[in-house]
Kinemage of the C-alpha trace (Angstrom):
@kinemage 1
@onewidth
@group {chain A} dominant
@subgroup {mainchain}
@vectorlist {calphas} color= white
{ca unk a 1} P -158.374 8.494 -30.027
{ca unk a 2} L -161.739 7.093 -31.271
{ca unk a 3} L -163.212 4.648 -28.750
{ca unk a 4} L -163.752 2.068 -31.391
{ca unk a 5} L -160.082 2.600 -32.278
{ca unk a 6} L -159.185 1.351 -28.755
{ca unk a 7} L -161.476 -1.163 -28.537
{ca unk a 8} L -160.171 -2.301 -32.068
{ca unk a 9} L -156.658 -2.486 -30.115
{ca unk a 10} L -158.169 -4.061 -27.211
{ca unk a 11} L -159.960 -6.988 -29.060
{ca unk a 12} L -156.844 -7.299 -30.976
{ca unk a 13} L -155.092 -8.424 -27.980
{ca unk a 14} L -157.305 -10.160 -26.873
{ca unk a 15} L -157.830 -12.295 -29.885
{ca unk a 16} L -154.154 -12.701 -30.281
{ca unk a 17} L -153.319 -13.849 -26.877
{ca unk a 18} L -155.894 -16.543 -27.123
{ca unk a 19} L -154.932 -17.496 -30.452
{ca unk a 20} L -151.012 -17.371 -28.490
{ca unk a 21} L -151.844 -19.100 -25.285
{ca unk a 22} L -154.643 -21.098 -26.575
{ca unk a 23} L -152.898 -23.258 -29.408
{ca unk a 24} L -155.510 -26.044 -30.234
{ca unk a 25} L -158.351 -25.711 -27.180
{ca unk a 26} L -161.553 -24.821 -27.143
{ca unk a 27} L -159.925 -20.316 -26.671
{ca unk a 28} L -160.273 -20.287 -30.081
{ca unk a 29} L -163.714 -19.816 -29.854
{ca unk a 30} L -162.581 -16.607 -28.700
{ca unk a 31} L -160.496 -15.112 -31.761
{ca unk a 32} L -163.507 -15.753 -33.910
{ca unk a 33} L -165.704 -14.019 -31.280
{ca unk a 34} L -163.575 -11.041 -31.462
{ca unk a 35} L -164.064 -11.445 -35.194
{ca unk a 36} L -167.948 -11.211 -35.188
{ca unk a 37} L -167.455 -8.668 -32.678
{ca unk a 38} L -165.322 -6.273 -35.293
{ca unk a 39} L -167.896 -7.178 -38.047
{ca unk a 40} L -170.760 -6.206 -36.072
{ca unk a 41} L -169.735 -2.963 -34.249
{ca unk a 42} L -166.370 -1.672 -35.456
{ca unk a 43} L -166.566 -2.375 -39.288
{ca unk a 44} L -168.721 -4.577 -41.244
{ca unk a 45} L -167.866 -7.894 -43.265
{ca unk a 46} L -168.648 -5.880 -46.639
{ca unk a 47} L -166.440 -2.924 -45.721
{ca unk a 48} L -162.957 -4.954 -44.352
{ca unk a 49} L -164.220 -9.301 -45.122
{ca unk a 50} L -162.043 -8.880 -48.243
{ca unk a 51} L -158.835 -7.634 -46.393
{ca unk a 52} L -158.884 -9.388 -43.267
{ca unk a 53} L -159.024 -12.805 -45.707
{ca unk a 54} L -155.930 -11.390 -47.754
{ca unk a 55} L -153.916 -10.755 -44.972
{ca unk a 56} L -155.022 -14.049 -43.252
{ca unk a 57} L -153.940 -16.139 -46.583
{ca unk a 58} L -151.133 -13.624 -47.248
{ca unk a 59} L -149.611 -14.224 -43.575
{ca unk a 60} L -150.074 -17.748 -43.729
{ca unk a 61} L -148.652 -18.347 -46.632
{ca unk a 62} L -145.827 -16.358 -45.738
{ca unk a 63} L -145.741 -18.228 -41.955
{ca unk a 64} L -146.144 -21.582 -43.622
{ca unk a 65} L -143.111 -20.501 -45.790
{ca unk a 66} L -140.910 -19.302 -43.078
{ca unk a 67} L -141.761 -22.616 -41.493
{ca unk a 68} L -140.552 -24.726 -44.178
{ca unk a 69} L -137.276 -22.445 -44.386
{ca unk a 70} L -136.799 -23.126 -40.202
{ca unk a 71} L -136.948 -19.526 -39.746
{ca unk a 72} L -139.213 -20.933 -37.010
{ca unk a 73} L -140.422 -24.004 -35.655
{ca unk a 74} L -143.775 -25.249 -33.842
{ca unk a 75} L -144.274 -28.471 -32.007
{ca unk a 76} L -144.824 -31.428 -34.474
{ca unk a 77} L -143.304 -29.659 -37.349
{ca unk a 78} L -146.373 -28.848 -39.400
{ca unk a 79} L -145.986 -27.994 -42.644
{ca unk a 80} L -148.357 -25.388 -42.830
{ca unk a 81} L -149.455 -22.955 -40.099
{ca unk a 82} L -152.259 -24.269 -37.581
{ca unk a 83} L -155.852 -22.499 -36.815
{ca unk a 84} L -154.496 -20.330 -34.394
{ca unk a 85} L -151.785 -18.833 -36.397
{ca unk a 86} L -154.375 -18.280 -39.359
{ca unk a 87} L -156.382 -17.049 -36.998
{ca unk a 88} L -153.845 -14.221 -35.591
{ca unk a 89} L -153.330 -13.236 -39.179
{ca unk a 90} L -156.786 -12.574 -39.913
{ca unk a 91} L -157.030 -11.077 -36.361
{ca unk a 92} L -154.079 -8.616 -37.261
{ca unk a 93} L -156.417 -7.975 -40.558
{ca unk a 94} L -158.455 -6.041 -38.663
{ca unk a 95} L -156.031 -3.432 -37.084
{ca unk a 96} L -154.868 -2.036 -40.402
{ca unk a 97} L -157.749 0.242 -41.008
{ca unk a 98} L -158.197 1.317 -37.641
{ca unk a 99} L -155.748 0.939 -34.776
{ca unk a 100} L -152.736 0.559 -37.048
{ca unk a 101} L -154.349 3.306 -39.550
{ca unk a 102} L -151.677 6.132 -38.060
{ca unk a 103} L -148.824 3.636 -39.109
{ca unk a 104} L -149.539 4.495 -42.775
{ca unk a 105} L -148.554 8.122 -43.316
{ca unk a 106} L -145.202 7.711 -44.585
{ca unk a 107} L -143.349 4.676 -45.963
{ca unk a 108} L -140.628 5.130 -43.347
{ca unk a 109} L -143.210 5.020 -40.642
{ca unk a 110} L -144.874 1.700 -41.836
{ca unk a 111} L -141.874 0.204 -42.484
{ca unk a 112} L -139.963 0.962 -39.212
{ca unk a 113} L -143.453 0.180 -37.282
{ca unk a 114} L -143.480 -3.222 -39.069
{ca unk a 115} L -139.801 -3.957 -38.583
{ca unk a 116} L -140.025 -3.395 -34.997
{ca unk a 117} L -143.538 -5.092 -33.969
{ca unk a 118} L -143.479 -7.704 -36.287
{ca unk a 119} L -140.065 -8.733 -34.914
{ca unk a 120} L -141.303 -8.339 -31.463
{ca unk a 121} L -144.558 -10.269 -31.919
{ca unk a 122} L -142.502 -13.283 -32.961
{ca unk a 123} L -140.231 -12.860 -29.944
{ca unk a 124} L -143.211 -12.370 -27.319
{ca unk a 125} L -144.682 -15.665 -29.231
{ca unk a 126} L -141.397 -17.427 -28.532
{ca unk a 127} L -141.008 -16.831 -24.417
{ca unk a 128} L -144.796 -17.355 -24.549
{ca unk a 129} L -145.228 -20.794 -26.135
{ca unk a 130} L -143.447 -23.466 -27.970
{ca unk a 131} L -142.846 -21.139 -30.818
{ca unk a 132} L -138.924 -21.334 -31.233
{ca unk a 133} L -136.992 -18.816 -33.002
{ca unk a 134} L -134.778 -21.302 -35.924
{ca unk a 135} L -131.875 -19.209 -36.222
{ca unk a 136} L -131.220 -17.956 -33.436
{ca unk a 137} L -133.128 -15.040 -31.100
{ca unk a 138} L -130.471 -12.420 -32.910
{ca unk a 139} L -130.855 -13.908 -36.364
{ca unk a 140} L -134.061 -14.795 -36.925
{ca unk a 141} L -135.878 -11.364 -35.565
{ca unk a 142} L -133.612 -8.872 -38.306
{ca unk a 143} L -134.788 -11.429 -40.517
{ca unk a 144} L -138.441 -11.227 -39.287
{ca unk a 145} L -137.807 -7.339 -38.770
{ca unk a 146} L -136.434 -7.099 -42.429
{ca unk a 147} L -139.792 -9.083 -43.525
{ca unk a 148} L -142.001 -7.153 -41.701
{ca unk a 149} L -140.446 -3.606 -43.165
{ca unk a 150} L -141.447 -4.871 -46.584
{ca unk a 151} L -144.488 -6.446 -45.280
{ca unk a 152} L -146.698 -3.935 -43.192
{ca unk a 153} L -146.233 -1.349 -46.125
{ca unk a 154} L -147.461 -4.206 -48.387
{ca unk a 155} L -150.602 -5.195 -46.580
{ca unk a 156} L -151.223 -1.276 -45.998
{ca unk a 157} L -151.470 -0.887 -49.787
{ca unk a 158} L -153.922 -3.539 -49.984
{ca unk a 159} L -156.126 -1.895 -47.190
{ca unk a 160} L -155.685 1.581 -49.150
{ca unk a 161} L -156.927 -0.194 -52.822
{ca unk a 162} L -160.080 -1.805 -51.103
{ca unk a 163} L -160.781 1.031 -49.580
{ca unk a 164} L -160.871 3.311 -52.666
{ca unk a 165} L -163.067 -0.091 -54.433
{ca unk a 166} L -165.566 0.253 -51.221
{ca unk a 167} L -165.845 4.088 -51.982
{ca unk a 168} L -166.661 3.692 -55.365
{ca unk a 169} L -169.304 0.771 -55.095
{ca unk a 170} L -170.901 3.192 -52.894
{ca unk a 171} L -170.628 5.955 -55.064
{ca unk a 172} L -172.064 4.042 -57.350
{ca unk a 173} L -174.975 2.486 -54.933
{ca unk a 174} L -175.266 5.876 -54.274
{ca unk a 175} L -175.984 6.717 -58.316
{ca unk a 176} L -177.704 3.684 -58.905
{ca unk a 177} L -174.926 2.469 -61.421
{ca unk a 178} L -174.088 -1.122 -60.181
């Protein structure tokens, strides 16, 4: 595996713990570091800004949903998602087109993948913090798992489509066409 791969993983989990553990504090300041990190030595703002934006505003829209539907619950009730939840989304942003890339060979495989860590990542974020489960532990991660099997395929296409728009604006760089 590519070292910037693992280190992709690496600051992932980093990130996302602090985002996790952090809540409101000043460890935000370290999500956004991993952020500038990715855009200066793994990828580059140009390359992935667009995606890791969609999937932030994509995930918290569908977060801020789920929270109105008491599929979860955070302290306060917000009705949207907080920072650090926008931030994890936009953190996760960055996996898809490098430590998450081997998830999108088949639909079966990004599916299952998402099914099983998104449900998982919602249940690690409920024994972690005041993140509590609506439903029910049992009900409320095969909801999140059903989600997530729709949902990882989903925000894989997107990463596949500006991929193939990246290629051709430097194709045409490249020919002098833009």
């Amino acid at each position: 595996m590519p070292a910037k791969m693992i280190v992709n993983a690496l600051l992932f989990q980093i990130g996302w713990f602090a985002c996790l553990l952090g809540g409101t504090s000043w460890w935000l300041l370290l999500p956004l570091a991993v952020l500038v990190v990715h855009f200066t030595w793994i990828s580059s703002w140009r390359d992935e800004g667009k995606l890791v934006i969609t999937v932030m505003l994509a995930g918290g829209a569908l977060d801020s949903f789920l929270l109105q539907m008491h599929l979860f619950r955070l302290p306060g009730d917000p009705d949207l998602v907080p920072l650090w939840l926008l931030l994890a989304w936009a953190l996760f942003g960055t996996t898809l087109n490098h430590c998450l890339i081997w998830a999108r060979r088949t639909w079966w495989l990004t599916a299952s993948t998402g099914a099983i860590a998104g449900a998982f990542a919602y249940w690690v974020g409920a024994q972690l913090t005041d993140f509590r489960l609506g439903l029910g532990t049992t009900k409320t991660l095969a909801i999140v798992a059903l989600i997530w099997a729709f949902l990882l395929p989903l925000l894989h296409g997107f990463a596949r489509m500006y991929r193939q728009q990246q290629r051709l604006r430097k194709l045409q760089d490249e020919q002098g066409l833009s």
